[in-house]
N, C-alpha and C positions, 0 to 999 in steps of 0.2 A: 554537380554543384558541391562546392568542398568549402567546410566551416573550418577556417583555421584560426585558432583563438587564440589573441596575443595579451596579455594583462597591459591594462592601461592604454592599448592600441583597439584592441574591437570592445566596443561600446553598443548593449543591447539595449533600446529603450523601451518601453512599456507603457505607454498612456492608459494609463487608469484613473477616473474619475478627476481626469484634470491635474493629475503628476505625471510624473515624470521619472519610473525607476531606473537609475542607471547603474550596471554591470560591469565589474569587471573578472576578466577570466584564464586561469595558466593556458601557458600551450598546450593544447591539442589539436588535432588534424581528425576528421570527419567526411564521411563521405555521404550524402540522403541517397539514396535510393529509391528512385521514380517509379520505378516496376514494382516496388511494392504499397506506392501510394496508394489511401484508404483500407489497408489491411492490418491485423498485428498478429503475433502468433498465441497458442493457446496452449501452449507447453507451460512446466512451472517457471516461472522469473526468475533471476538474481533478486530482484527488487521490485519492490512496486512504487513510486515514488509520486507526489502531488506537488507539481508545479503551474506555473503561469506562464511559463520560457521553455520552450525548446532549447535553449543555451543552458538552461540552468539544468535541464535534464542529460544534456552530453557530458556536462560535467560531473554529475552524481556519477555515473557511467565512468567517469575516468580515473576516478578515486577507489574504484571497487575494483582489489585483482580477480581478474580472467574472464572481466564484462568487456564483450567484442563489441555492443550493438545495444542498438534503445529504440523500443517503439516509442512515439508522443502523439497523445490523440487526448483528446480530451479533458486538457487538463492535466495528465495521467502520464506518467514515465514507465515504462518495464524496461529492465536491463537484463539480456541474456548472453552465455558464455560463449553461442555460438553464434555465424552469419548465416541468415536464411535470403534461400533463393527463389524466386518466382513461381518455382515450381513444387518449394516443399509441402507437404501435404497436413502439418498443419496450422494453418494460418487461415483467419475467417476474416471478411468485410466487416471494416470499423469503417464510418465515413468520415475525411479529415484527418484521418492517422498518415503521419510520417515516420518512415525508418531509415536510422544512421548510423554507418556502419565506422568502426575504429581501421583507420588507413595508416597510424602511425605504429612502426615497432616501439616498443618502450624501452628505454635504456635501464640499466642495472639500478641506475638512482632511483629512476622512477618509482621504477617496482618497489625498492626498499619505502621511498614517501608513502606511496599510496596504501605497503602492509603495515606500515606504522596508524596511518589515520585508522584504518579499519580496528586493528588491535586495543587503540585508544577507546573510539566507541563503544568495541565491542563490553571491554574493559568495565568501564564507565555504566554503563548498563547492568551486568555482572554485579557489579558494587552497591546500584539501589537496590538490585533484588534479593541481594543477599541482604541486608538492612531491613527487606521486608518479608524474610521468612517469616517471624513472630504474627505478624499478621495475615500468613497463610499464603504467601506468595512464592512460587516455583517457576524455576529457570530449566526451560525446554532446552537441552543441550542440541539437539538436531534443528529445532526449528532458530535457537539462537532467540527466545523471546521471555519475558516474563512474565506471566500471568499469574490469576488467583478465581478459582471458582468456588463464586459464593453461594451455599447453601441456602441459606435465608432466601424467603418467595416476594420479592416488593412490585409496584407496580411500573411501567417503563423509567417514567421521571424519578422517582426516589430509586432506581438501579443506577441509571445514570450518575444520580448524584453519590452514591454510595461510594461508587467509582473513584470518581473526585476527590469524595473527605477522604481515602485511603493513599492517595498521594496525587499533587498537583500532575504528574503526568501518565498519570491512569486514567483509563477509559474504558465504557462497553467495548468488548470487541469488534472490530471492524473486519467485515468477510468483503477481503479483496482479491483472491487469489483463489484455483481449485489447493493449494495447499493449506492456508487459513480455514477455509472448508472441510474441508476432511479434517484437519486440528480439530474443529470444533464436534465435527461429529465423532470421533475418538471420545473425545471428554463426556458427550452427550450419552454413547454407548455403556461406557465404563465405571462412569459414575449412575446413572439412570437415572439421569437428571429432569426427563420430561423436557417441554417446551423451553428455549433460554433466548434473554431479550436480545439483541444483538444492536452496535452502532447504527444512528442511521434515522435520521427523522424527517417529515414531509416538507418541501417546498415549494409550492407550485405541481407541475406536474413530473419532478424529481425526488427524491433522496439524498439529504444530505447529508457531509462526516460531522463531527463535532467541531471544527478547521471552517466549514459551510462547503467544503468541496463537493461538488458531485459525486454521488457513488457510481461508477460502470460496471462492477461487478457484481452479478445475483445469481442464486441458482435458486430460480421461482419456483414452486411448487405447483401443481396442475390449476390450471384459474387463475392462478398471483399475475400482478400486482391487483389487490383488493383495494377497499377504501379506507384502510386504516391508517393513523398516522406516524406507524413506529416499526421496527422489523423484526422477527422472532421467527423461531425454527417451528414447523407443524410436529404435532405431539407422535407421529407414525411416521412420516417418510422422512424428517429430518430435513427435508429440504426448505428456503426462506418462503417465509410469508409476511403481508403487513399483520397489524393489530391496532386496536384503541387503543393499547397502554392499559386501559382497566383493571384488568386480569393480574394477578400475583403469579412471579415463573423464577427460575431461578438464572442466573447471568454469569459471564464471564468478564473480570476485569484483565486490561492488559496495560503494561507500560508500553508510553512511545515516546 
């Protein structure tokens, strides 16, 4: 099955709550990959990306140089450099996940479009974090992210907000990845920060982002998930747990 996406010619609709979103998307050429239905892999991403469209995740995927391929499941995009095959060893059971692989070469153009948007972004991001050095904010040159760890101990809700007053696209951190994870536990380590709050609050019998996305990624701690309504590191293994929020801890803000 091959998604070839022509702008103004394929039209993706989405019946949500009685609309109707429609799509429009450049060319690219996709291939799914059946043999790998309900699986995704567990290596580190390109990306982790939150959509509602399978189309809108091949496209994230085709903007990014040297993304071959996109898991979507959940809600959820990973984009990785390389094609996994049925047999590679590591890949685990998501149920509902689809994998699409890039079947077009890309032309010289392309590739210049696509190192431009990425540059732009990256750029553009670059630029608020540098404006919010005064306010204790540092640019991860490896991870490509910019954060701030706040010393000050609040309780879930006034971290979150803290977050916020320190610029409109600041957040608790969000542990989406084993690479955001280990980030986090770096910082945890180096600073000896104890317990820190992390994105992620109850919904039902989920966790959601600050967006209301689903979270799918956790590295629960032995017993987790508990009954608390908020998600935070355990003071000795580092790995997540819930919380009431109660408790005073220290956090991580991050731009997104």
């Amino acid at each position: 099955m091959y998604f070839k996406l022509r702008a103004k010619i394929l039209v993706c609709c989405i019946c949500l709550a009685s609309e109707i979103f429609a799509l429009e998307i450049d060319d690219y050429k996709y291939k799914r990959v059946k043999e790998l239905n309900d699986k995704i892999a567990l290596d580190p991403e390109l990306f982790l990306y939150r959509t509602l469209s399978a189309i809108h995740c091949i496209s994230k995927c085709a903007l990014i140089p040297n993304c071959e391929s996109v898991f979507y499941f959940q809600s959820s995009c990973k984009g990785y450099s390389v094609v996994y095959s049925p047999s590679s060893s590591s890949l685990t059971l998501i149920s509902g996940a689809r994998y699409y692989v890039n079947t077009e070469e890309p032309t010289e153009e392309t590739i210049t479009e696509r190192n431009a948007d990425v540059f732009t972004t990256r750029n553009a991001m670059l630029d608020m974090c540098t404006a919010l050095i005064p306010d204790g904010y540092i640019w991860s040159v490896s991870l490509e992210i910019c954060y701030h760890l706040n010393t000050i101990k609040l309780i879930a809700v006034e971290a979150k907000a803290k977050c916020q007053a320190e610029h409109p696209n600041s957040r608790l951190l969000l542990i989406d990845s084993d690479v955001i994870y280990n980030f986090a536990v770096s910082i945890i380590d180096t600073f000896n920060t104890g317990p820190i709050y992390l994105q992620g609050t109850k919904s039902g019998s989920n966790f959601v982002d600050d967006d209301g996305q689903v979270i799918t990624y956790f590295n629960w701690d032995s017993g987790q998930p508990g009954n608390g309504n908020y998600l935070r590191t355990d003071t000795d293994t580092r790995l997540q747990e819930t919380s009431s929020g109660t408790y005073t801890y220290k956090f991580i803000c991050r731009l997104y």
